[in-house]
KEROFI-970281 format. One line per field, with one value per residue: residue in three letters; x, y, z of N, C-alpha, C in turn; residue number from 1. Coordinates in Angstrom, 3 decimals, decimal comma. Each point is the difference from the previous one (the first is absolute). Layout:
aa = (ala ...)
n_X = (X ...)
n_Y = (Y ...)
n_Z = (Z ...)
ca_X = (X ...)
ca_Y = (Y ...)
ca_Z = (Z ...)
c_X = (X ...)
c_Y = (Y ...)
c_Z = (Z ...)
i = (NUM ...)
% end
This chain:
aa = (unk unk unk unk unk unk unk unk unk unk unk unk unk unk unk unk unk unk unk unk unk unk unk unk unk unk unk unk unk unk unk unk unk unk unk unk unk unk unk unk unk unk unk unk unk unk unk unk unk unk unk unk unk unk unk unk unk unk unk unk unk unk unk unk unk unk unk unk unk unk unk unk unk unk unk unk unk unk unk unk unk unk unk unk unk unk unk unk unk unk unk unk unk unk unk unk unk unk unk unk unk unk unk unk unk unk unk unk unk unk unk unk unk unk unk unk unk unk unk unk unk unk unk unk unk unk unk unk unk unk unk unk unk unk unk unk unk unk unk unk unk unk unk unk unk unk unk unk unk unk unk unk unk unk unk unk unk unk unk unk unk unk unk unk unk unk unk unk unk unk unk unk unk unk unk unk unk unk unk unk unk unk unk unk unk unk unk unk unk unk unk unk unk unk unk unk unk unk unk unk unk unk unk unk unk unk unk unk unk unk unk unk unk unk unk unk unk unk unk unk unk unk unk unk unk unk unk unk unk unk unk unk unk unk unk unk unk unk unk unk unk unk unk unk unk unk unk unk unk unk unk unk unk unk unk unk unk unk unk unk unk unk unk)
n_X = (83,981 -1,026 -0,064 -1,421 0,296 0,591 -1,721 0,125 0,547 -1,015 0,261 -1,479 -0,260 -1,297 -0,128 -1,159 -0,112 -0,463 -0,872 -0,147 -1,168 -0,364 -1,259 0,499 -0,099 1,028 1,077 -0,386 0,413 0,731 0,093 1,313 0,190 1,410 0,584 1,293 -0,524 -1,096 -1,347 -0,326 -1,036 -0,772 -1,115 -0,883 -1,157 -0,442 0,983 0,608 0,901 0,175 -0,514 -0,616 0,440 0,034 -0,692 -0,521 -0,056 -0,287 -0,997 -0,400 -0,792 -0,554 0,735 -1,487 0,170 0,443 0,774 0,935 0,590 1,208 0,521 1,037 -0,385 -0,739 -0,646 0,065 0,493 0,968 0,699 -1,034 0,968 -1,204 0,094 -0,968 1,278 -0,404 0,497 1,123 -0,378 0,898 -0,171 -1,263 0,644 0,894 -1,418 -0,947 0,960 -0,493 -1,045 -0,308 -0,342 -0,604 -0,186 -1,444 0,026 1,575 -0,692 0,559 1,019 -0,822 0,837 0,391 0,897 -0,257 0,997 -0,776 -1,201 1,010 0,657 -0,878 -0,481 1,206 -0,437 -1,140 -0,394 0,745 -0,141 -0,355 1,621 0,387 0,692 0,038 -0,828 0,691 1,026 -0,259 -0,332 1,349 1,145 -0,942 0,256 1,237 -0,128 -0,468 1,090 0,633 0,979 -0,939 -0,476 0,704 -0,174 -1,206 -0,976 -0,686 0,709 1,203 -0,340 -0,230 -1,383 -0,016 0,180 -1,089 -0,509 0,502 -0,551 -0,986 -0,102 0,395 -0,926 -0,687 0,748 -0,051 -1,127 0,627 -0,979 0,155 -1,495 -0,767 -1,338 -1,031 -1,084 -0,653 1,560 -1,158 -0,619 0,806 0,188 -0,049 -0,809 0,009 -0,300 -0,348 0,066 0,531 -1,267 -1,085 0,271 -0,473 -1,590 -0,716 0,782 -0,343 -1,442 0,209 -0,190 -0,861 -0,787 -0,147 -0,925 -1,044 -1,238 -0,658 -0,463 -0,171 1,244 -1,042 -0,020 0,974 -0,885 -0,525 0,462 -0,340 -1,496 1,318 -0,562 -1,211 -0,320 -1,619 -0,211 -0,600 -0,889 1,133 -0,413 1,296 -0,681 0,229 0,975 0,805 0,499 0,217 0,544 -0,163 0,639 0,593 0,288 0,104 -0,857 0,023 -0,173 -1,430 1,040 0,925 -0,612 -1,031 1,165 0,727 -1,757 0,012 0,834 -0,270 -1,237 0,517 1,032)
n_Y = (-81,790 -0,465 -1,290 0,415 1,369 -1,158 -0,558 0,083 0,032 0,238 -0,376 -0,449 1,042 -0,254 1,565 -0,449 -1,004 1,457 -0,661 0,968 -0,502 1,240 -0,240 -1,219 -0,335 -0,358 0,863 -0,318 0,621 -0,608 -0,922 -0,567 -0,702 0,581 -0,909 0,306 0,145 0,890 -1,265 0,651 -0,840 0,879 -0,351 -0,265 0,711 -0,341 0,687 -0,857 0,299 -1,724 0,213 0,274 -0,730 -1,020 0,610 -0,250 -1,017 -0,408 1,145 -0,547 -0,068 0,740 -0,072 0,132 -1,493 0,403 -0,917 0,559 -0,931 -0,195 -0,538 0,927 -0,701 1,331 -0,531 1,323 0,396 1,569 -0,020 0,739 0,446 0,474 -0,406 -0,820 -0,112 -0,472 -1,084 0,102 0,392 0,856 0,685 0,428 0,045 0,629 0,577 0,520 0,586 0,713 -0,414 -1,115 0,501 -1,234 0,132 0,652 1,036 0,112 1,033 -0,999 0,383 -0,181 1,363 -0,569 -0,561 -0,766 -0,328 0,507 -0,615 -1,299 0,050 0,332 -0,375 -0,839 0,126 0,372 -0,748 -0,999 -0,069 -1,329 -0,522 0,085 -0,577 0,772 0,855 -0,326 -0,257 1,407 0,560 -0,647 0,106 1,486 -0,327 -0,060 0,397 0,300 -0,097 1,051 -0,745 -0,564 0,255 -0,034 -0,341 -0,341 0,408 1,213 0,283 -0,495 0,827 -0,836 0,415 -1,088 -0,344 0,223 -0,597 -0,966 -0,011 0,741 -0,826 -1,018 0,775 -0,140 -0,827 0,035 0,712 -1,686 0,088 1,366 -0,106 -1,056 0,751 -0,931 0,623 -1,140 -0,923 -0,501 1,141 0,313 -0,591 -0,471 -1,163 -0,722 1,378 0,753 -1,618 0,181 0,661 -1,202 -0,571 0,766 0,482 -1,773 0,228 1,163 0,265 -1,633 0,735 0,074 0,161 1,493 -0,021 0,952 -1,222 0,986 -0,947 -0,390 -0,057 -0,348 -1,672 1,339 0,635 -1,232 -0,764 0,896 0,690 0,828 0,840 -0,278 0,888 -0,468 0,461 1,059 0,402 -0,573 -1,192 -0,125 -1,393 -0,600 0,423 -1,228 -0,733 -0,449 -1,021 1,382 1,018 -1,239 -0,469 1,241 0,289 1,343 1,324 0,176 1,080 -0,459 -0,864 1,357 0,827 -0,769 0,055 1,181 -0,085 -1,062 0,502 1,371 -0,119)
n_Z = (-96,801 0,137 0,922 0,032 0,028 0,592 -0,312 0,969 -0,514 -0,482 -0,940 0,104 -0,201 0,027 0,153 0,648 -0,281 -0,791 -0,413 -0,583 -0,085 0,262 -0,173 -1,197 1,553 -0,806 0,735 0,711 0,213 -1,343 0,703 -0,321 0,474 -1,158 0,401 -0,125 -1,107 0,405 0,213 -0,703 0,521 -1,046 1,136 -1,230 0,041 -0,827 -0,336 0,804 -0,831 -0,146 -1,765 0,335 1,511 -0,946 -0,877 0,994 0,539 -1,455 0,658 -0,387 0,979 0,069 0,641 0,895 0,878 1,157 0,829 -0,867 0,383 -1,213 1,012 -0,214 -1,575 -0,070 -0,474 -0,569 1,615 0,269 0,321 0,201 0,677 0,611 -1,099 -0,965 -1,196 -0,943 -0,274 -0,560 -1,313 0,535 1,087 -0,191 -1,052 0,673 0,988 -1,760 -0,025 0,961 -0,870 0,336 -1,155 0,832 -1,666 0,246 -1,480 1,259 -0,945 -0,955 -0,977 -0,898 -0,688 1,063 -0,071 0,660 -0,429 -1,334 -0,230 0,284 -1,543 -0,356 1,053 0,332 -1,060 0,224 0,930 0,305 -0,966 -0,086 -0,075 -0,731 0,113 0,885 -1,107 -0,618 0,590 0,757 -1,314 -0,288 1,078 -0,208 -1,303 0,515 0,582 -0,982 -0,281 -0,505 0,747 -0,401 0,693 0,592 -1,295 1,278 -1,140 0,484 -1,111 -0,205 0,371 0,445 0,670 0,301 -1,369 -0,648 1,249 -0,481 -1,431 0,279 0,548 -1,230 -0,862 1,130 -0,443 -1,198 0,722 0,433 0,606 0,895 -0,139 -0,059 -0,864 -0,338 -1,214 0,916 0,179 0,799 0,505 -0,967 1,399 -1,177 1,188 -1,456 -0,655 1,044 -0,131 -0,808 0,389 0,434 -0,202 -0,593 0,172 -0,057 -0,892 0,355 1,005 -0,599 -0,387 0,831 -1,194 0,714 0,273 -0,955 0,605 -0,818 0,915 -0,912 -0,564 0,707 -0,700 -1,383 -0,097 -0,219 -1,499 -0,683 1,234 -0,043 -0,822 0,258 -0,762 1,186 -0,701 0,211 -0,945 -0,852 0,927 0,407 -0,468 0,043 0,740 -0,509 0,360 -1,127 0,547 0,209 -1,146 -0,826 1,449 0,233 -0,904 0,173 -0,921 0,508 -0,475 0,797 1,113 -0,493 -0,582 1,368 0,331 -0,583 0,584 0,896 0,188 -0,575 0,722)
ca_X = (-1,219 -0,560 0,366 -0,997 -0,365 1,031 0,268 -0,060 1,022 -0,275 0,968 -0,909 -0,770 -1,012 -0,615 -1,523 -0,308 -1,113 -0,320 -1,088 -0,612 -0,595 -0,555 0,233 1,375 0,659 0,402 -0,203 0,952 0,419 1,526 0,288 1,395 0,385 1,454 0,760 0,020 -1,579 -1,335 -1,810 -0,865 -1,055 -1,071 -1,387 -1,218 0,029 -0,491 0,188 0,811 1,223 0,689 0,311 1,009 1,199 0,107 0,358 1,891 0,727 0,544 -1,039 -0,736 0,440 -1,071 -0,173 0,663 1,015 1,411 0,849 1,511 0,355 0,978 -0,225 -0,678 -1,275 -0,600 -0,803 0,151 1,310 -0,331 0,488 -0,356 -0,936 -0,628 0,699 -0,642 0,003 1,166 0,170 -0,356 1,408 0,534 -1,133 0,088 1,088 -0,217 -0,558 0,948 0,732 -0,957 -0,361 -1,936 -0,851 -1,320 -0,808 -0,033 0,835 0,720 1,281 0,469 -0,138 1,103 1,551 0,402 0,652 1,620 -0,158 -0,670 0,455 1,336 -0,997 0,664 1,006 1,109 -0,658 -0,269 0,906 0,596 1,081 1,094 -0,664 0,424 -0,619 -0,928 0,043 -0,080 -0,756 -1,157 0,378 -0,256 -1,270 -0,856 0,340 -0,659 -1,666 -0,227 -0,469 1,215 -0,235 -1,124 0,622 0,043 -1,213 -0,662 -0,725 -1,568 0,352 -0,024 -1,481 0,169 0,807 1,658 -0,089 -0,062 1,419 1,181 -0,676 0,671 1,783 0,433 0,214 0,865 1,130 0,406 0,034 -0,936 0,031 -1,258 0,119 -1,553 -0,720 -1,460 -0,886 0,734 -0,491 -1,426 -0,639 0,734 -0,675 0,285 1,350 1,427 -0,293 0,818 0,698 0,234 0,173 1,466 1,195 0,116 0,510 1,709 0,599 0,296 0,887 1,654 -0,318 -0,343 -1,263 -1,164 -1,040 -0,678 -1,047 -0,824 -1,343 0,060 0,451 1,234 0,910 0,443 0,499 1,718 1,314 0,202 0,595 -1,106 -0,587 -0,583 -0,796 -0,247 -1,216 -0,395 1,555 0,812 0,487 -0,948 0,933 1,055 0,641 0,399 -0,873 -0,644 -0,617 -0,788 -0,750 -0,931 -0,730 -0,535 -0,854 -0,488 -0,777 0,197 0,945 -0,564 -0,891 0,936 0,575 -0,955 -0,236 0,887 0,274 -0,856 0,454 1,144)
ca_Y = (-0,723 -1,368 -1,541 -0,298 0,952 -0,344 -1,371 -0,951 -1,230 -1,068 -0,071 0,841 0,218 0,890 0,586 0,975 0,352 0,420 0,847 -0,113 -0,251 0,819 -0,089 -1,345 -0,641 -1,332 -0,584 0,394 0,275 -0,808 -0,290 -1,468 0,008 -1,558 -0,060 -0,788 -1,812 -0,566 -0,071 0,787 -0,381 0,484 -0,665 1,003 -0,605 1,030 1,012 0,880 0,424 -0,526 0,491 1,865 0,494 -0,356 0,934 1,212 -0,543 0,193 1,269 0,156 0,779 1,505 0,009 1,348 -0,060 -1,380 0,103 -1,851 0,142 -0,550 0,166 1,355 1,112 0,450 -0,842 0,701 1,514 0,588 1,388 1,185 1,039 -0,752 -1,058 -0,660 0,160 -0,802 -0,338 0,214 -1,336 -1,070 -0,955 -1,357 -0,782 -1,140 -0,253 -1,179 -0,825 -0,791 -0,628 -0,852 0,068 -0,550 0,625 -0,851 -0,392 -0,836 1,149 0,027 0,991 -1,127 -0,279 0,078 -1,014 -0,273 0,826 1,632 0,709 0,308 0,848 1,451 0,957 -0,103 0,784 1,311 0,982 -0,409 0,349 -0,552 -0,738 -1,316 -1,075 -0,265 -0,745 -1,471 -1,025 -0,005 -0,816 -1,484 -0,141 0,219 -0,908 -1,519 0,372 -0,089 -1,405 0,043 0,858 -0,718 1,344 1,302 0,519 -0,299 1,431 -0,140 -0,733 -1,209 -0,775 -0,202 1,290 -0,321 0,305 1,625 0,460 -0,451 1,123 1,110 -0,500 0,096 1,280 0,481 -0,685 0,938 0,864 -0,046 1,005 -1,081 -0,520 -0,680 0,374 -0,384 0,602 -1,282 -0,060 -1,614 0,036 0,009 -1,005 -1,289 -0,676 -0,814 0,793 0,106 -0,322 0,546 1,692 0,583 -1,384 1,251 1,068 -0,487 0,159 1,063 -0,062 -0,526 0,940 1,024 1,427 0,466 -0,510 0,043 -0,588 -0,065 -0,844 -1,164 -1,012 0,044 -0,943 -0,007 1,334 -0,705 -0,638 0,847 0,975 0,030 0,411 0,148 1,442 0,427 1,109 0,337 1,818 0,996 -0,001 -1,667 -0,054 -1,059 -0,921 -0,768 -1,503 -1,060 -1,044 0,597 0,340 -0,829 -0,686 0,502 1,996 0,390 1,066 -0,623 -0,256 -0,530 -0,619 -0,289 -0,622 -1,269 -0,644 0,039 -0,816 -1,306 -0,622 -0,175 -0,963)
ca_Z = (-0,360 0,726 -0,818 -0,797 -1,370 -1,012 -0,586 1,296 0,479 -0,941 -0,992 -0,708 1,329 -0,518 0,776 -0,326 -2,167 -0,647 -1,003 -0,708 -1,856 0,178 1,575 0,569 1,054 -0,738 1,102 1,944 1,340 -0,492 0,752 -0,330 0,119 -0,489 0,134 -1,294 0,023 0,400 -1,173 0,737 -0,860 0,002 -0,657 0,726 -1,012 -1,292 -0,006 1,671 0,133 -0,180 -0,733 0,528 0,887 -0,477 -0,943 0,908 0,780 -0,612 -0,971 -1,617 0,811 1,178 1,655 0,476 1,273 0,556 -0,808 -0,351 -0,116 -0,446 0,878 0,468 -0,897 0,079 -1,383 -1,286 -0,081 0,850 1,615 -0,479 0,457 0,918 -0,440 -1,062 -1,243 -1,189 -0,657 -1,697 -0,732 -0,361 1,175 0,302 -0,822 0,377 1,038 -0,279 -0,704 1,344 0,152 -1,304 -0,170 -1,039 0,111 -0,354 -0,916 -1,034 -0,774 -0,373 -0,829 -0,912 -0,875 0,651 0,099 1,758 0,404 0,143 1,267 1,139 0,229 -0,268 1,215 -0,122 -1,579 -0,329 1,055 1,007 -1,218 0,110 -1,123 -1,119 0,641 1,099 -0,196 -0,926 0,573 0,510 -0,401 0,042 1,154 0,418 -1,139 0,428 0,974 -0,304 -0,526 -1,151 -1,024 -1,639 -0,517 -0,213 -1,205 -0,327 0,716 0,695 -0,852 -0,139 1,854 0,567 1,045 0,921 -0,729 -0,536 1,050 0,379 -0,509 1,207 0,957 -0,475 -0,544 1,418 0,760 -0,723 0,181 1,262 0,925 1,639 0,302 -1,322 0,175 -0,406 0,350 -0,202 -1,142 -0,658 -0,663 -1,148 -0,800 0,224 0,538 -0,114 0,402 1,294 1,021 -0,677 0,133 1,183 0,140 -0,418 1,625 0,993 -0,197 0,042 1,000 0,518 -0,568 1,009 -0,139 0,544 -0,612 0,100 -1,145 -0,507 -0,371 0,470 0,303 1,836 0,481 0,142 1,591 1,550 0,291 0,108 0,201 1,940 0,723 -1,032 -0,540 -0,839 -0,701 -0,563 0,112 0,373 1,670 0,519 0,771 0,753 -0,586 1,245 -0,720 -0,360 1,193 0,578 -0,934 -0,918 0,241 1,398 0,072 1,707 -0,672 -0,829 -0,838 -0,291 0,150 -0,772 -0,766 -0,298 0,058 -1,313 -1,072 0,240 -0,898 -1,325 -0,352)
c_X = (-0,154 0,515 -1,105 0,575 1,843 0,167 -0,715 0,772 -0,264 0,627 -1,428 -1,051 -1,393 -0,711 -0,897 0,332 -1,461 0,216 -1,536 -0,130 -0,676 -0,907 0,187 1,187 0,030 0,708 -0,169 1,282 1,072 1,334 0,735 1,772 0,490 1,270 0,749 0,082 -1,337 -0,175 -1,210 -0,708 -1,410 -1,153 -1,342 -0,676 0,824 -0,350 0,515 1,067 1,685 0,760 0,467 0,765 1,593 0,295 0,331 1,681 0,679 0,543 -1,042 -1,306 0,310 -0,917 -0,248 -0,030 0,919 1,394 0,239 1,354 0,129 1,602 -0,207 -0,073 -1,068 -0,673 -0,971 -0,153 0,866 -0,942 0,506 -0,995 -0,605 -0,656 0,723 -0,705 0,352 1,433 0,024 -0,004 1,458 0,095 -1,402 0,464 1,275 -0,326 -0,842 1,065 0,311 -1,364 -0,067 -1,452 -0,212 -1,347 -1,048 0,092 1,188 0,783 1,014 -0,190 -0,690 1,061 0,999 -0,327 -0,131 1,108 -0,364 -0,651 0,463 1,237 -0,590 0,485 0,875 0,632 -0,562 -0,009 0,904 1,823 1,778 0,377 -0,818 0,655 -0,652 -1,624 -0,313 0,062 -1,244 -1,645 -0,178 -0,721 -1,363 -1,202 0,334 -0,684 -1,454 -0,359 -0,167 1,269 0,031 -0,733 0,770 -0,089 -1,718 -0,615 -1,482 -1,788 0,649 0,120 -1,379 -0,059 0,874 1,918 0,014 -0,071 1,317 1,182 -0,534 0,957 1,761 -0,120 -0,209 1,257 1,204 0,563 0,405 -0,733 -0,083 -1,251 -1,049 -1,411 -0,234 -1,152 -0,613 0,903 -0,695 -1,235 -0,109 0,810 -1,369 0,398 1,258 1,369 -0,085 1,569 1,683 1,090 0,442 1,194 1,199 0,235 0,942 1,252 0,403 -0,235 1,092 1,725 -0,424 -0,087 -1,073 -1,008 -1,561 -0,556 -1,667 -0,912 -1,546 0,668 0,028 1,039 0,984 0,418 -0,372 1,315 0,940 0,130 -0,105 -1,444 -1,506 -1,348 -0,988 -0,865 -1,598 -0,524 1,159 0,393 0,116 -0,740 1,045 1,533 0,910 0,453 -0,818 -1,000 -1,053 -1,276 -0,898 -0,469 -0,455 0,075 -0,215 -1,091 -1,466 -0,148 0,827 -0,639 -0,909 0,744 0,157 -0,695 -0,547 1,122 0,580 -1,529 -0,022 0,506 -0,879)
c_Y = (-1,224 -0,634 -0,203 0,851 -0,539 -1,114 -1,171 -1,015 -1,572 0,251 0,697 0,665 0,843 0,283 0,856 0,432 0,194 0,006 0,175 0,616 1,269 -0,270 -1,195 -0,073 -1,132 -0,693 0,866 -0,186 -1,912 0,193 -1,032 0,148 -1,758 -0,214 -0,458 -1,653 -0,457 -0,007 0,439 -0,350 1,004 -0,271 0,849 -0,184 1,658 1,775 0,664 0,477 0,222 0,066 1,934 -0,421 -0,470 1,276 1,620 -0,311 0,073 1,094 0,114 0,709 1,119 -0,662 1,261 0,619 -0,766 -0,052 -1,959 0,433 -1,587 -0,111 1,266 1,173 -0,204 0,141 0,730 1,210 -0,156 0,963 1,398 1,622 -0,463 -0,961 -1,349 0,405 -1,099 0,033 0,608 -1,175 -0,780 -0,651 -0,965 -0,914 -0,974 -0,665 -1,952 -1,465 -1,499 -1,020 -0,704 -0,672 -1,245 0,196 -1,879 -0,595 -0,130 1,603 -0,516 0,688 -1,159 -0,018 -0,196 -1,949 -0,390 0,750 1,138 0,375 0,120 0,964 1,566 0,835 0,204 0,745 1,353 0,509 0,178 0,189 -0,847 -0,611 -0,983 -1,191 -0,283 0,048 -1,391 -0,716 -0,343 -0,416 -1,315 -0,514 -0,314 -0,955 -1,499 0,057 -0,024 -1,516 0,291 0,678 -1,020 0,790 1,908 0,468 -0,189 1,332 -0,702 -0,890 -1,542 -0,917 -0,304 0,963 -0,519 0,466 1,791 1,022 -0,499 1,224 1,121 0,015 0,472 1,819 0,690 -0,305 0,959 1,390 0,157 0,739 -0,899 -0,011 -0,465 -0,095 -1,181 -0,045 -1,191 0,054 -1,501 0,724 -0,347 -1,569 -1,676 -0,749 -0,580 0,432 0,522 -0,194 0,057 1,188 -0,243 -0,731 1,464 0,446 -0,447 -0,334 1,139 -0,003 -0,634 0,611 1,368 1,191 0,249 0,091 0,622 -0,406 -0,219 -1,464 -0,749 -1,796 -0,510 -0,921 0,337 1,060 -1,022 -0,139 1,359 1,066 0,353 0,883 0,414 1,175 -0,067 1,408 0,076 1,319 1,006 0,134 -1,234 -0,060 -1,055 -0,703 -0,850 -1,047 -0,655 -0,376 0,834 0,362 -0,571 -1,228 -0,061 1,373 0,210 0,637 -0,905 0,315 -0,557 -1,409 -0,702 0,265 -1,067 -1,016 0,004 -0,082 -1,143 0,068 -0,348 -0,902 -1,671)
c_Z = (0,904 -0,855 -1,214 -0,553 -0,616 -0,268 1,225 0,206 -1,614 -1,521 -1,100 1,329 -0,755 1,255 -0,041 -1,784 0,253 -1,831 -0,776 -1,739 -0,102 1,380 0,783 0,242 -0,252 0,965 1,688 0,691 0,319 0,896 -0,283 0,226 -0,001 0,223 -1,041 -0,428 0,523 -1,544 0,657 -1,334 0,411 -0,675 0,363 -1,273 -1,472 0,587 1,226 -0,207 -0,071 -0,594 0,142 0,597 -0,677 -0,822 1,288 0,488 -1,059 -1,043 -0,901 0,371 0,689 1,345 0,337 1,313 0,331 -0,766 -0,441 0,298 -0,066 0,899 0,704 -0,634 -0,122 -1,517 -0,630 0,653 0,829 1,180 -0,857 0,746 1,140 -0,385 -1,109 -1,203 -0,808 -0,183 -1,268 -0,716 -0,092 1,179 0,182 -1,275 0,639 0,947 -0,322 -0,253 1,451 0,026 -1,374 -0,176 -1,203 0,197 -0,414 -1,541 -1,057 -0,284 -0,095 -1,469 -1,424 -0,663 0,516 0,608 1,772 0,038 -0,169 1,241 1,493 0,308 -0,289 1,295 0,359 -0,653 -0,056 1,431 0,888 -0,877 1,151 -0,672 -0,860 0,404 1,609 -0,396 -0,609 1,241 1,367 -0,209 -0,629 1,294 0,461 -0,609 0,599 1,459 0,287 -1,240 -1,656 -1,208 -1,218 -0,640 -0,516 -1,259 -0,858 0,239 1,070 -0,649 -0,192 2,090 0,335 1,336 1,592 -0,215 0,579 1,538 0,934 -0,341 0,653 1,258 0,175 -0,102 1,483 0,866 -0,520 0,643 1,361 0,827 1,426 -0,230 -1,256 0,367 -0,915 -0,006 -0,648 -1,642 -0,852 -0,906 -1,288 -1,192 0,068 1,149 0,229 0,026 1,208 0,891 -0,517 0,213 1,945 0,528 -0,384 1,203 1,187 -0,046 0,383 1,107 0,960 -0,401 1,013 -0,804 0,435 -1,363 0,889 -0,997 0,150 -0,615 0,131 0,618 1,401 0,293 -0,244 0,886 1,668 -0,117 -0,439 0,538 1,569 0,643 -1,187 0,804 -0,375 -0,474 0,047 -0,310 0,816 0,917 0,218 1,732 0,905 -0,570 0,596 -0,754 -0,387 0,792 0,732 -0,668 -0,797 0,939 1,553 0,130 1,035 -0,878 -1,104 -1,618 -1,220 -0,495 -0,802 -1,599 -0,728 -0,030 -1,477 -1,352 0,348 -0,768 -1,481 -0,356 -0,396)
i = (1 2 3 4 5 6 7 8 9 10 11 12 13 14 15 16 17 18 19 20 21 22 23 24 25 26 27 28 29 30 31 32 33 34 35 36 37 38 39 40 41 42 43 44 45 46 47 48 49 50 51 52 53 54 55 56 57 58 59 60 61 62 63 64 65 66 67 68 69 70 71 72 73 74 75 76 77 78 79 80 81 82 83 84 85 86 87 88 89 90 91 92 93 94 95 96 97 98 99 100 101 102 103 104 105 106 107 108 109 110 111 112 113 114 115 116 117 118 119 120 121 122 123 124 125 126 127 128 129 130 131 132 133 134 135 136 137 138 139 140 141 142 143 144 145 146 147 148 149 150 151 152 153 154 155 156 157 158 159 160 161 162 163 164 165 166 167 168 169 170 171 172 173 174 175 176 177 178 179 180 181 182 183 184 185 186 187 188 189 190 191 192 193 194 195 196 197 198 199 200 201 202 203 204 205 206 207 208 209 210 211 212 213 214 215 216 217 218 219 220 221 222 223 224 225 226 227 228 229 230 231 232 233 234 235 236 237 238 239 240 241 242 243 244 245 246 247 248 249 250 251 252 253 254 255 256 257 258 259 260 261 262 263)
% end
């Protein structure tokens, strides 16, 4: 095989991703390659797409072109015969396991406590020692700032606590790549920065990281390259400095023109 068809050399590599909704192409011929320990911040107006491609890299989507490899495994189908087929639900299920998903609205468990919810994978899926889970989601809660909280359910946390513990229950299952889909949206203002003071701890512990946002200042300070997105094709990408404040692409442009207005 080529270096591309084994990954390219980058620790996440997406190549020509298609997918589609029936006649709607959600995502176009999507390339992205991330190294271990990068932050990729992805930005673009509603609807283009962003949330599909995390749900595609990470297994939960079927893509209908193109490959992912996740190092030098190849991410929701095998080579088979002259061609590839679908993974089995056991191996795409271990395959999800190497990714950690915060979602927009939290899904934590209402009847299970923080500790439950974060020790849930761990114990059921990953079905490791009870002691190496205890202490590990110690660890993880102290970490996110909330091991006082460990015996609070999800209705006793305000939504900043409750997306923290989101956060801790991704961390649990140790995963080399850590998705966040716009993890601020649904939180009030005031909690906001909270959540993102989290992010910005982990990055600094070098976990790779794709992150789904509106926020543009914190994807200037934490992100090694930022993704802008539109109608399912990354229209321009590059560092910060490039991206968020010298586009080449007029639509990029006209973007960031309309949400510095908002703002």
């Amino acid at each position: 095989m080529t270096t591309e068809e084994t990954g390219g050399g980058s620790f996440l590599n997406i190549q020509h991703v298609d997918k589609w909704y029936g006649e709607f192409n959600v995502l176009s011929n999507v390339s992205l390659r991330v190294d271990r320990g990068d932050v990729v911040c992805i930005i673009g107006p509603s609807g283009s797409g962003k949330s599909t491609l995390l749900r595609c890299v990470s297994n939960l989507e079927q893509i209908d072109g193109g490959r992912i490899f996740l190092g030098d495994e190849l991410i929701g189908i095998e080579p088979h015969k002259d061609g590839f087929a679908r993974l089995t639900s056991s191996d795409a299920a271990r395959q999800r396991q190497r990714f950690g998903f915060v979602f927009q609205q939290f899904q934590l468990f209402p009847h299970m406590t923080a500790y439950e919810n974060v020790t849930v994978g761990p114990s059921r899926v990953k079905r490791d020692a009870p002691k190496d889970i205890s202490s590990r989601a110690d660890e993880i809660l102290g970490k996110v700032g909330l091991k006082d909280k460990s015996g609070s359910y999800p209705s006793e946390l305000s939504g900043g606590q409750q997306q923290r513990v989101g956060i801790a229950r991704a961390l649990a299952m140790n995963p080399d790549v850590l998705l966040f889909d716009e993890p601020t949206s649904a939180l009030d203002p005031e909690l906001v920065g909270e959540v993102l003071r989290t992010i910005n701890d982990l990055a600094a512990m070098n976990h790779t990281m794709l992150v789904v946002t509106h926020q543009l200042e914190f994807a200037r300070k934490i992100a090694d390259t930022v993704v802008f997105f539109d109608r399912g094709t990354i229209v321009e990408q590059g560092p910060p400095s490039e991206i968020l404040e010298a586009p080449h692409d007029p639509r990029t442009r006209s973007f960031l023109a309309a949400v510095q207005t908002e703002g």
